[in-house]
PyMOL Python script that loads the backbone (N, CA, C, O; Angstrom):
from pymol import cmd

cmd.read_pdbstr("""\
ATOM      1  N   UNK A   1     -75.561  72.432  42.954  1.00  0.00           N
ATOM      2  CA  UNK A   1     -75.071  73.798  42.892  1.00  0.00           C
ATOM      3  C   UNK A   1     -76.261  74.738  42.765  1.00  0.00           C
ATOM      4  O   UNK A   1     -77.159  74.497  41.958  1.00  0.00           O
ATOM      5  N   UNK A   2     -76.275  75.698  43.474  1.00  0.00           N
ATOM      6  CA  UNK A   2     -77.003  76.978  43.534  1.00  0.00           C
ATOM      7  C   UNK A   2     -77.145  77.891  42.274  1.00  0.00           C
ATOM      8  O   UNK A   2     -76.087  78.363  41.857  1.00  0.00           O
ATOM      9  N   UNK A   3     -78.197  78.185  41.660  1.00  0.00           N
ATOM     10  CA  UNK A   3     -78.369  78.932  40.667  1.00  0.00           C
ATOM     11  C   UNK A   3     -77.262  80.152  40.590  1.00  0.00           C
ATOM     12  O   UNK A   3     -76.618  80.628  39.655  1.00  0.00           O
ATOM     13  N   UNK A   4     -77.343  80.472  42.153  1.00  0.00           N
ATOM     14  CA  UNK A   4     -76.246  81.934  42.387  1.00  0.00           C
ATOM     15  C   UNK A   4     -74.665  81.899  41.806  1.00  0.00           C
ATOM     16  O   UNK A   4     -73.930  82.655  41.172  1.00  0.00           O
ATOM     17  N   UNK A   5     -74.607  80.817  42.293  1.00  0.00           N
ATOM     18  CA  UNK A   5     -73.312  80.155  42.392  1.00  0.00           C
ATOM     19  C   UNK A   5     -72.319  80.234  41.179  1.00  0.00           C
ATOM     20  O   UNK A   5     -71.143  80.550  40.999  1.00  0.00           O
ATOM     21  N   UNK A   6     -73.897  79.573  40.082  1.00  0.00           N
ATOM     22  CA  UNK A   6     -73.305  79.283  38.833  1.00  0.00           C
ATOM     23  C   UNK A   6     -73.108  80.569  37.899  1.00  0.00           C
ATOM     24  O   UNK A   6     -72.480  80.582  36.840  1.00  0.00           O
ATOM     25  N   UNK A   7     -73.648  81.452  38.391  1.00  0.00           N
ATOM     26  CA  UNK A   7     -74.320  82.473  37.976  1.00  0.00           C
ATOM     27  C   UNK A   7     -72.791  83.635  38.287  1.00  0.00           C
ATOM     28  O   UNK A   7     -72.250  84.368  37.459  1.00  0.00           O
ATOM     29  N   UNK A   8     -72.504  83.478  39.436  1.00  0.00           N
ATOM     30  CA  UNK A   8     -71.023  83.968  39.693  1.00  0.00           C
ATOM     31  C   UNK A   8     -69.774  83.380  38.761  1.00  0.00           C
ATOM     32  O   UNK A   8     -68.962  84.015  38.089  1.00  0.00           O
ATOM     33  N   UNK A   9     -69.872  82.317  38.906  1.00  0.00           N
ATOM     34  CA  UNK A   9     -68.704  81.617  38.052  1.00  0.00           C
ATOM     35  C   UNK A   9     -69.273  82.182  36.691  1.00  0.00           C
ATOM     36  O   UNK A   9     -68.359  82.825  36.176  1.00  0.00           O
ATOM     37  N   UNK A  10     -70.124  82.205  36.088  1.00  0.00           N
ATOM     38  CA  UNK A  10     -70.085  82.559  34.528  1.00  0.00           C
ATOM     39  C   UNK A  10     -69.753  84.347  34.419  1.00  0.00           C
ATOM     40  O   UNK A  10     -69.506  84.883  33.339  1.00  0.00           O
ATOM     41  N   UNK A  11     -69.786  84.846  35.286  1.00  0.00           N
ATOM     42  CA  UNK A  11     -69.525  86.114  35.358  1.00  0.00           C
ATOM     43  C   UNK A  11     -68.375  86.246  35.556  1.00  0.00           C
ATOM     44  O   UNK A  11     -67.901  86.963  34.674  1.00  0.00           O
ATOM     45  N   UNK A  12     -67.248  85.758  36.646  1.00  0.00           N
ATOM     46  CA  UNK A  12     -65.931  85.891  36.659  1.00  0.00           C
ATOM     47  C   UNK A  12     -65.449  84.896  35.506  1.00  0.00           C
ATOM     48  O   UNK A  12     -64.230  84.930  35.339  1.00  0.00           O
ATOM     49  N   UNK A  13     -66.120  84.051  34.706  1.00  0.00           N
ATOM     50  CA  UNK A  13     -65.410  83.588  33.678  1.00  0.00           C
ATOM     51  C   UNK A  13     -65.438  84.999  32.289  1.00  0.00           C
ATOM     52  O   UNK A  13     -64.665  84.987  31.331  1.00  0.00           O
ATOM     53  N   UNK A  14     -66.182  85.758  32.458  1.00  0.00           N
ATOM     54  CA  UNK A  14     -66.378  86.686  31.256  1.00  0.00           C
ATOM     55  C   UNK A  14     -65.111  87.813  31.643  1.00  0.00           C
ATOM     56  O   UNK A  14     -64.142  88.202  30.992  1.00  0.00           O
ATOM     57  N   UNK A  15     -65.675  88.171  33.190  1.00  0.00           N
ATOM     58  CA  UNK A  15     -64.434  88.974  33.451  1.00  0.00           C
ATOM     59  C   UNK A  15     -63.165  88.917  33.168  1.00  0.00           C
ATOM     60  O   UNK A  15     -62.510  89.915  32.864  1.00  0.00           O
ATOM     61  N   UNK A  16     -62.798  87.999  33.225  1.00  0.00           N
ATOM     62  CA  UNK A  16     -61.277  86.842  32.924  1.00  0.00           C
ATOM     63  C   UNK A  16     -61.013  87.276  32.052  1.00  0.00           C
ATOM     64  O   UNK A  16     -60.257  88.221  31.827  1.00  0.00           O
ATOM     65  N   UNK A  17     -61.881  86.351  31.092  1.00  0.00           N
ATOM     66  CA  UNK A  17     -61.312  86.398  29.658  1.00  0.00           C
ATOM     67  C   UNK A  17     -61.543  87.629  29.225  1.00  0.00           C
ATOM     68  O   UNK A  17     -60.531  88.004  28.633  1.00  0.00           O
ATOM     69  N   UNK A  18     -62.313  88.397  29.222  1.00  0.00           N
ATOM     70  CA  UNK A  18     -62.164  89.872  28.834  1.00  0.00           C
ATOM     71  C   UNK A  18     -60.935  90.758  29.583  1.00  0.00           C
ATOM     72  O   UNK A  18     -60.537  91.838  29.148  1.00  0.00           O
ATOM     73  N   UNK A  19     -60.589  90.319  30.381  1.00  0.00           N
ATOM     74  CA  UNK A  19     -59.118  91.088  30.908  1.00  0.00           C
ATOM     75  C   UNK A  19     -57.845  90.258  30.269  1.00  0.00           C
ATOM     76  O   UNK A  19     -56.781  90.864  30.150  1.00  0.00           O
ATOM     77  N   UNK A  20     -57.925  89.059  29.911  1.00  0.00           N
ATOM     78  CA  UNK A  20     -56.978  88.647  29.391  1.00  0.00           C
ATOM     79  C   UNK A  20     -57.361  89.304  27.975  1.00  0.00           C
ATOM     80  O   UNK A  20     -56.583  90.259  27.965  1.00  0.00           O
ATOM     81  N   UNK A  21     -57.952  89.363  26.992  1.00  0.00           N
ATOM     82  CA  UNK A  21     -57.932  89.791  26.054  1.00  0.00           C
ATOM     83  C   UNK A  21     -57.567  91.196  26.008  1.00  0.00           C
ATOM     84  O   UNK A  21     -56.762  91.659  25.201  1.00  0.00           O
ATOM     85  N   UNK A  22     -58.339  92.029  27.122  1.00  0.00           N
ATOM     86  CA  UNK A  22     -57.447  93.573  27.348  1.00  0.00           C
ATOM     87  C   UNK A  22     -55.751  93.360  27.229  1.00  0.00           C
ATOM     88  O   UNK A  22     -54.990  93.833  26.385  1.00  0.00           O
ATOM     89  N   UNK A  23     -55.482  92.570  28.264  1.00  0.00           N
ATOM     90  CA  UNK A  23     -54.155  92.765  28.420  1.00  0.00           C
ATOM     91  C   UNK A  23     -53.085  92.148  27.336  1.00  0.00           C
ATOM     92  O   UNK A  23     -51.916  92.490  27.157  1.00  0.00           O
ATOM     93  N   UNK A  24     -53.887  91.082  26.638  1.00  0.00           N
ATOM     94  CA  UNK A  24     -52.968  91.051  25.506  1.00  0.00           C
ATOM     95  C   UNK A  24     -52.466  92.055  24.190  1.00  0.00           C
ATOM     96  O   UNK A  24     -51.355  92.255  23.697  1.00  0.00           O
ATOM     97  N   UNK A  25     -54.021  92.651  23.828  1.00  0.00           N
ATOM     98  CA  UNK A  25     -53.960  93.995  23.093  1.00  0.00           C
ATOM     99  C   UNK A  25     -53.687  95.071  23.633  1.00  0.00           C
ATOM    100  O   UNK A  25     -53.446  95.968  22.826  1.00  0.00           O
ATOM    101  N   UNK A  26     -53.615  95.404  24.920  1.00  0.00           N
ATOM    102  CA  UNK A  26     -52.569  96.742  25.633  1.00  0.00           C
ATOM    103  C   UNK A  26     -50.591  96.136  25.544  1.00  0.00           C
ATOM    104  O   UNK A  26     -49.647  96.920  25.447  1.00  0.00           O
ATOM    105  N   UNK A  27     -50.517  95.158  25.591  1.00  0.00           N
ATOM    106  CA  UNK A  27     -48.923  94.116  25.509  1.00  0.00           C
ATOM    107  C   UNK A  27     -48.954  94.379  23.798  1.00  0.00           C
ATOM    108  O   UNK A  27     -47.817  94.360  23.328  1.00  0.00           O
ATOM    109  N   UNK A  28     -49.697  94.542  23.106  1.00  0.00           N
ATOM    110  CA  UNK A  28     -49.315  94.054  21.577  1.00  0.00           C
ATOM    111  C   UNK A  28     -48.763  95.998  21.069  1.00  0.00           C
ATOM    112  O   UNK A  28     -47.753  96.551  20.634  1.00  0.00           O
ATOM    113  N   UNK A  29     -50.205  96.404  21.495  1.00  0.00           N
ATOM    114  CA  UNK A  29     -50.014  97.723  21.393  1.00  0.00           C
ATOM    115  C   UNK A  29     -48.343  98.883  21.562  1.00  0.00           C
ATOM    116  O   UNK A  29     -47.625  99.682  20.961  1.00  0.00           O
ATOM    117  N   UNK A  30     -48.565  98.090  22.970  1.00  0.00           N
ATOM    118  CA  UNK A  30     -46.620  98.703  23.944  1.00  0.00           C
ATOM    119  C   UNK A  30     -45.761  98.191  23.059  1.00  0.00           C
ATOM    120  O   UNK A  30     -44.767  98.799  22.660  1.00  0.00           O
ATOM    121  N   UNK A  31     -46.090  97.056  22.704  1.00  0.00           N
ATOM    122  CA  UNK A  31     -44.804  96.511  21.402  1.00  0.00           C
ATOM    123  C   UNK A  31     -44.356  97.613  20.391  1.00  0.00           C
ATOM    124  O   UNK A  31     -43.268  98.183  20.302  1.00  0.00           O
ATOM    125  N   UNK A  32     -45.698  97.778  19.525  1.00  0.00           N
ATOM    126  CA  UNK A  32     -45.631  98.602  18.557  1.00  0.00           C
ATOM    127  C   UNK A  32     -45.290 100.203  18.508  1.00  0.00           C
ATOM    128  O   UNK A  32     -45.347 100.949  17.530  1.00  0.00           O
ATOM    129  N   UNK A  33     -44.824 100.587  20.201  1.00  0.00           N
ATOM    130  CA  UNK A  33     -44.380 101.833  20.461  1.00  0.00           C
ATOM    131  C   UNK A  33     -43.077 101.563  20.319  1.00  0.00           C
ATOM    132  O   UNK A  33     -42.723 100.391  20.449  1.00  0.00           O
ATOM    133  N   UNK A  34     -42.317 102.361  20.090  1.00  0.00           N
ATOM    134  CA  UNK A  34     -40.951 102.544  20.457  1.00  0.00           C
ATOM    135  C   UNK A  34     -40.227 103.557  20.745  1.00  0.00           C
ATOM    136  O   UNK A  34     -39.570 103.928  19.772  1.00  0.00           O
ATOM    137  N   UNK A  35     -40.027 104.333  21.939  1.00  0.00           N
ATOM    138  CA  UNK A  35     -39.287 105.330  22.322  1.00  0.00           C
ATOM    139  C   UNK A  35     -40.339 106.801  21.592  1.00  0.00           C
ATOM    140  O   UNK A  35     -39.880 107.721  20.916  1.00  0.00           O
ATOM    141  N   UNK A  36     -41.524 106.646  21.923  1.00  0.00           N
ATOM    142  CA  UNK A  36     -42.457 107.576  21.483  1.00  0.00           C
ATOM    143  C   UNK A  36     -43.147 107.611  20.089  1.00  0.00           C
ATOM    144  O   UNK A  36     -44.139 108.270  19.778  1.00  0.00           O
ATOM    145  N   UNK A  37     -42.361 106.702  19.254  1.00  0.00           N
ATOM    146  CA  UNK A  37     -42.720 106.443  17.409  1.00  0.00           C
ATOM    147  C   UNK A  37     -43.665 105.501  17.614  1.00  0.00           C
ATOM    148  O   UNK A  37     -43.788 104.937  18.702  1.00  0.00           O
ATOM    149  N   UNK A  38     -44.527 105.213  16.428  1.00  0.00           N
ATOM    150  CA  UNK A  38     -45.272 104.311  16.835  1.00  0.00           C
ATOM    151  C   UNK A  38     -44.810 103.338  15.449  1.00  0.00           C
ATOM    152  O   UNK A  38     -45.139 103.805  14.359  1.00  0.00           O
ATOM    153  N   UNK A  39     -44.252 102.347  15.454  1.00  0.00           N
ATOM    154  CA  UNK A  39     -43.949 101.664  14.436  1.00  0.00           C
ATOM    155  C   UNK A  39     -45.611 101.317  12.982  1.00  0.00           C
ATOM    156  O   UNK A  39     -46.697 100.808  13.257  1.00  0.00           O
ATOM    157  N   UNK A  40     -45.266 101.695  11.958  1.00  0.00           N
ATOM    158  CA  UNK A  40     -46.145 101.247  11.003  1.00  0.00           C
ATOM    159  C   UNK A  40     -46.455  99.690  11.142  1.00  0.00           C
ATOM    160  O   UNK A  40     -45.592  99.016  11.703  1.00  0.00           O
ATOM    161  N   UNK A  41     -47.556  99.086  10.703  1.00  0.00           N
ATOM    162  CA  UNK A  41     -47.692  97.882  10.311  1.00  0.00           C
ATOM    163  C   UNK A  41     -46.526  97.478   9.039  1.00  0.00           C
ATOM    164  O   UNK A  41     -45.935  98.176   8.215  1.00  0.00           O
ATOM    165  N   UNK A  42     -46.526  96.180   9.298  1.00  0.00           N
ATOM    166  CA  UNK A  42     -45.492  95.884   7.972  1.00  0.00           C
ATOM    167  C   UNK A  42     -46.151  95.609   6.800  1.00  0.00           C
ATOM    168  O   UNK A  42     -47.306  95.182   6.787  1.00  0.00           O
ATOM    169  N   UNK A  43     -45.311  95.886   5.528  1.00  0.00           N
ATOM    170  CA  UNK A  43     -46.381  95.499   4.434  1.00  0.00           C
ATOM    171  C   UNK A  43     -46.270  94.502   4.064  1.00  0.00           C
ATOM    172  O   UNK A  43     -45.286  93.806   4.314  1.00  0.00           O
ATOM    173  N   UNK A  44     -47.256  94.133   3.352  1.00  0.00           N
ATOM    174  CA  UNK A  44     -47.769  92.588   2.343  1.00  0.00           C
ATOM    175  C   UNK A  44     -45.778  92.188   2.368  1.00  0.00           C
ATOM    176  O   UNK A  44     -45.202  91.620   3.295  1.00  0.00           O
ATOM    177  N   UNK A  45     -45.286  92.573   1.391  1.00  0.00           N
ATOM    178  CA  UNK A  45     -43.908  92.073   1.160  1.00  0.00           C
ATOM    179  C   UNK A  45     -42.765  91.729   2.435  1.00  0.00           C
ATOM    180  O   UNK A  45     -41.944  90.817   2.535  1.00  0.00           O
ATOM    181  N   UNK A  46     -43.024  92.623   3.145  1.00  0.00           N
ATOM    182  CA  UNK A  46     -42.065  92.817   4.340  1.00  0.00           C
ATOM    183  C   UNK A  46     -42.375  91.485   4.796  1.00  0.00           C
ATOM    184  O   UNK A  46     -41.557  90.567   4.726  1.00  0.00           O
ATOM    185  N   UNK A  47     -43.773  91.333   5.355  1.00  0.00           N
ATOM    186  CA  UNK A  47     -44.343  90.253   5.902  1.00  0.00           C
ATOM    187  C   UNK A  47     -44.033  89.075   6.016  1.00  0.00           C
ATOM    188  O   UNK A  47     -43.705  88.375   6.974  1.00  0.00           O
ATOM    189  N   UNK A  48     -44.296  88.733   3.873  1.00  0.00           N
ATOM    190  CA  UNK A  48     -44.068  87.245   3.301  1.00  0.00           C
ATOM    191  C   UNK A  48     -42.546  87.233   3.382  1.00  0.00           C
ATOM    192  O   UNK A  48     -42.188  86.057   3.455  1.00  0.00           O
ATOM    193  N   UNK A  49     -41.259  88.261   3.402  1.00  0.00           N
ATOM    194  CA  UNK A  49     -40.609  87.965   3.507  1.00  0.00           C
ATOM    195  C   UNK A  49     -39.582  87.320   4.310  1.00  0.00           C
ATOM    196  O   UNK A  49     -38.540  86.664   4.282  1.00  0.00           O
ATOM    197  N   UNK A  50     -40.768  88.070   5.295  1.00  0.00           N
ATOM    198  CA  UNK A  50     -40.236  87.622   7.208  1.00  0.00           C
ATOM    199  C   UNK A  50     -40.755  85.972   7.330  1.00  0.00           C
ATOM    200  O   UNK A  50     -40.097  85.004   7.713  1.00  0.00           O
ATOM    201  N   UNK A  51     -41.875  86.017   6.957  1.00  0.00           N
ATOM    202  CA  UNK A  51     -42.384  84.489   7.242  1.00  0.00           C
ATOM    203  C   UNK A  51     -41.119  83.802   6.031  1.00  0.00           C
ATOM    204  O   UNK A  51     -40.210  83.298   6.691  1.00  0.00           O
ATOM    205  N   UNK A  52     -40.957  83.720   5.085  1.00  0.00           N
ATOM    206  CA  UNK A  52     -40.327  82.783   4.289  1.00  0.00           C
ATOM    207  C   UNK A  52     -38.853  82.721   4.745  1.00  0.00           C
ATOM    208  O   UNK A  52     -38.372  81.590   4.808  1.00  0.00           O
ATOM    209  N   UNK A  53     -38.076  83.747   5.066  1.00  0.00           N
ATOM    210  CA  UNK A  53     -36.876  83.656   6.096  1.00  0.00           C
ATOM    211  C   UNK A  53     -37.388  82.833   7.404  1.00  0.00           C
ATOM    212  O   UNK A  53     -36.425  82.201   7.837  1.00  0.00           O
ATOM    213  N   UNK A  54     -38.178  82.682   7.939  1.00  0.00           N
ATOM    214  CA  UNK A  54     -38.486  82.129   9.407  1.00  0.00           C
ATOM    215  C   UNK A  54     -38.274  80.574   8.832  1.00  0.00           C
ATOM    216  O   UNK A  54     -37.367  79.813   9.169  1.00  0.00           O
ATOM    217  N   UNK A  55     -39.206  80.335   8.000  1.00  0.00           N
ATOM    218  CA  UNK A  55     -39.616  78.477   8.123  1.00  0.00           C
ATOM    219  C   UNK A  55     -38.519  78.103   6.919  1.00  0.00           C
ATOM    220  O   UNK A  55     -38.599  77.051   6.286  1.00  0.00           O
ATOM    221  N   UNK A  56     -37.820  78.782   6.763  1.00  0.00           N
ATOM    222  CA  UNK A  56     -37.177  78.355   5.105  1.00  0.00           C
ATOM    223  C   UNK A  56     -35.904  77.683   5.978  1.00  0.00           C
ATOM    224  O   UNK A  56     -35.606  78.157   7.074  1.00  0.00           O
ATOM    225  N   UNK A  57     -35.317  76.758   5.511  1.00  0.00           N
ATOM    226  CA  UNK A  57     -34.367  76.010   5.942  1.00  0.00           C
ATOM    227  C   UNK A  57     -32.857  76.676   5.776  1.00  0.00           C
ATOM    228  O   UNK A  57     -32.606  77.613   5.018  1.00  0.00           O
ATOM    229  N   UNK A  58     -32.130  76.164   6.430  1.00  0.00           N
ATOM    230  CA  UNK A  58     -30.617  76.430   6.157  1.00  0.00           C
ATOM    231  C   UNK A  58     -30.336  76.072   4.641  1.00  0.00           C
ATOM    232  O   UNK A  58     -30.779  74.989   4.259  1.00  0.00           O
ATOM    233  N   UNK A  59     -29.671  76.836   3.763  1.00  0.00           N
ATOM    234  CA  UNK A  59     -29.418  76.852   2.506  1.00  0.00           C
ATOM    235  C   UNK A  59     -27.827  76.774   1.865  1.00  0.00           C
ATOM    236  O   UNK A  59     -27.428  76.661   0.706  1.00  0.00           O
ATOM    237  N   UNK A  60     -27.179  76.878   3.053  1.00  0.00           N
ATOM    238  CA  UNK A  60     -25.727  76.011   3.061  1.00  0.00           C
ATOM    239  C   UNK A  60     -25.780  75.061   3.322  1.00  0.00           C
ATOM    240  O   UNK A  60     -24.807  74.452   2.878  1.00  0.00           O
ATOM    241  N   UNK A  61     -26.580  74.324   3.985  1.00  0.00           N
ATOM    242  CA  UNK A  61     -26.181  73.506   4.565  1.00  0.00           C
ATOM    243  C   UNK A  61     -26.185  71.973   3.689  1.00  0.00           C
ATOM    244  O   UNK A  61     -26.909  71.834   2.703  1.00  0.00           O
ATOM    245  N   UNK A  62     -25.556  71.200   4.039  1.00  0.00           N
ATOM    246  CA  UNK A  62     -25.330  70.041   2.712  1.00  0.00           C
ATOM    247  C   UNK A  62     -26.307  68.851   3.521  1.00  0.00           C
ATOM    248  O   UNK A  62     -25.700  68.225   4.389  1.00  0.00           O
ATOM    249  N   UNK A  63     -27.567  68.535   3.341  1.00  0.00           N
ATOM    250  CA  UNK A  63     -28.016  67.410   3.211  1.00  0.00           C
ATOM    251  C   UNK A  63     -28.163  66.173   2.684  1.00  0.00           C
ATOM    252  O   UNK A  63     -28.121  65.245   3.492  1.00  0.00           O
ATOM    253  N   UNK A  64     -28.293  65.965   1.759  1.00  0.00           N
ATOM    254  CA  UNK A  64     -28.120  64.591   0.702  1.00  0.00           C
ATOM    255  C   UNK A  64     -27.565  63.694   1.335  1.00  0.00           C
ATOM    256  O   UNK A  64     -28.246  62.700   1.586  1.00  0.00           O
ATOM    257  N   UNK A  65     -26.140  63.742   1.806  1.00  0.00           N
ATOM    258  CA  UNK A  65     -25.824  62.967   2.792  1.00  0.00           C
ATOM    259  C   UNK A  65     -26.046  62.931   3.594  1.00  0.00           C
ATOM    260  O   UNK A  65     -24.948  63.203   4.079  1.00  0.00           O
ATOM    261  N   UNK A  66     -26.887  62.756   4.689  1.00  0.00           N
ATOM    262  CA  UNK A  66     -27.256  63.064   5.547  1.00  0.00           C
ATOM    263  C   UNK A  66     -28.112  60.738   6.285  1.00  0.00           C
ATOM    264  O   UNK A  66     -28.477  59.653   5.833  1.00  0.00           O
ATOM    265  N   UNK A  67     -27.939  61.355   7.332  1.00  0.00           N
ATOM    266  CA  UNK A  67     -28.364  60.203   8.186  1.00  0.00           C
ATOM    267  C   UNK A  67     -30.023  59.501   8.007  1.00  0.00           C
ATOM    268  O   UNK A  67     -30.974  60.098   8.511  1.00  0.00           O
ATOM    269  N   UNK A  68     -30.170  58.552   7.453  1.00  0.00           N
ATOM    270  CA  UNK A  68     -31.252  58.267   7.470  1.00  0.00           C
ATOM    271  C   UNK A  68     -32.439  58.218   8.601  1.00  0.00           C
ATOM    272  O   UNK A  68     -31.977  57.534   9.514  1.00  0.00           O
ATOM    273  N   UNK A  69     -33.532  58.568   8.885  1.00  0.00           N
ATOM    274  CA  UNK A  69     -34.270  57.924   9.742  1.00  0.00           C
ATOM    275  C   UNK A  69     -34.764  56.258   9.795  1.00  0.00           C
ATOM    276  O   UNK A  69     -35.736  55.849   9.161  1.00  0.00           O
ATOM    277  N   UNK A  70     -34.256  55.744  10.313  1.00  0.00           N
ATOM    278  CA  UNK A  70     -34.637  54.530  10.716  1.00  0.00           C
ATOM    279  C   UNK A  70     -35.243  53.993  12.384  1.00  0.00           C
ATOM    280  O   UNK A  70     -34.762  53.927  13.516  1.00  0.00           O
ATOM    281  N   UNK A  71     -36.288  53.749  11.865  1.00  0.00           N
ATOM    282  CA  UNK A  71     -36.929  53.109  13.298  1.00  0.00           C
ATOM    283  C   UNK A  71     -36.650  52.053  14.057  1.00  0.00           C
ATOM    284  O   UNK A  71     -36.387  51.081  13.349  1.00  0.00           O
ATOM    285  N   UNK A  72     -36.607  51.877  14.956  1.00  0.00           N
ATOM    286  CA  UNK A  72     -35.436  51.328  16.090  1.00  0.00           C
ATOM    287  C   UNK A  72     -36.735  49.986  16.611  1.00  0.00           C
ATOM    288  O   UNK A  72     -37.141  49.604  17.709  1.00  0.00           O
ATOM    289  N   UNK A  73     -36.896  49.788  15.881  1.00  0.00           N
ATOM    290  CA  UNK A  73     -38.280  48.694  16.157  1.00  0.00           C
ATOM    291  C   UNK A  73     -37.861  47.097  16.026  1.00  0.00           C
ATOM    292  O   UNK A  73     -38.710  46.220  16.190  1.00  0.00           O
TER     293      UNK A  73
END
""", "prot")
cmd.dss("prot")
cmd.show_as("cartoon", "prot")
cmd.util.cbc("prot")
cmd.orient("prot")
């Protein structure tokens, strides 16, 4: 391979990824508009509360009885 060559490819690799990184923070940005408002960041609480509703399990739901895993070996 040609010095030139390589020399192109490392340049359209910067280009790239610097347009993908544009376009993800212009996409994150448009999110945070809404109908001309610009939504606040959420706070510390809002946050942990959103994450702990996300991964937190069903809390009706009756496990104990529930089906063992057993490996089929």
């Amino acid at each position: 391979m040609s010095a030139r060559l390589i020399i192109a490819l490392v340049l359209a690799g910067i280009v790239g990824f610097g347009s993908g990184v544009g376009w993800t923070r212009w996409q994150m940005s448009a999110a945070q508009v809404t109908g001309g408002n610009t939504v606040q960041p959420s706070s510390d609480d809002a946050r942990r509360e959103r994450k702990e509703k996300f991964f937190s399990g069903d809390t009706d739901r009756n496990i104990r009885g529930g089906q063992e895993l057993k490996p089929r070996w």
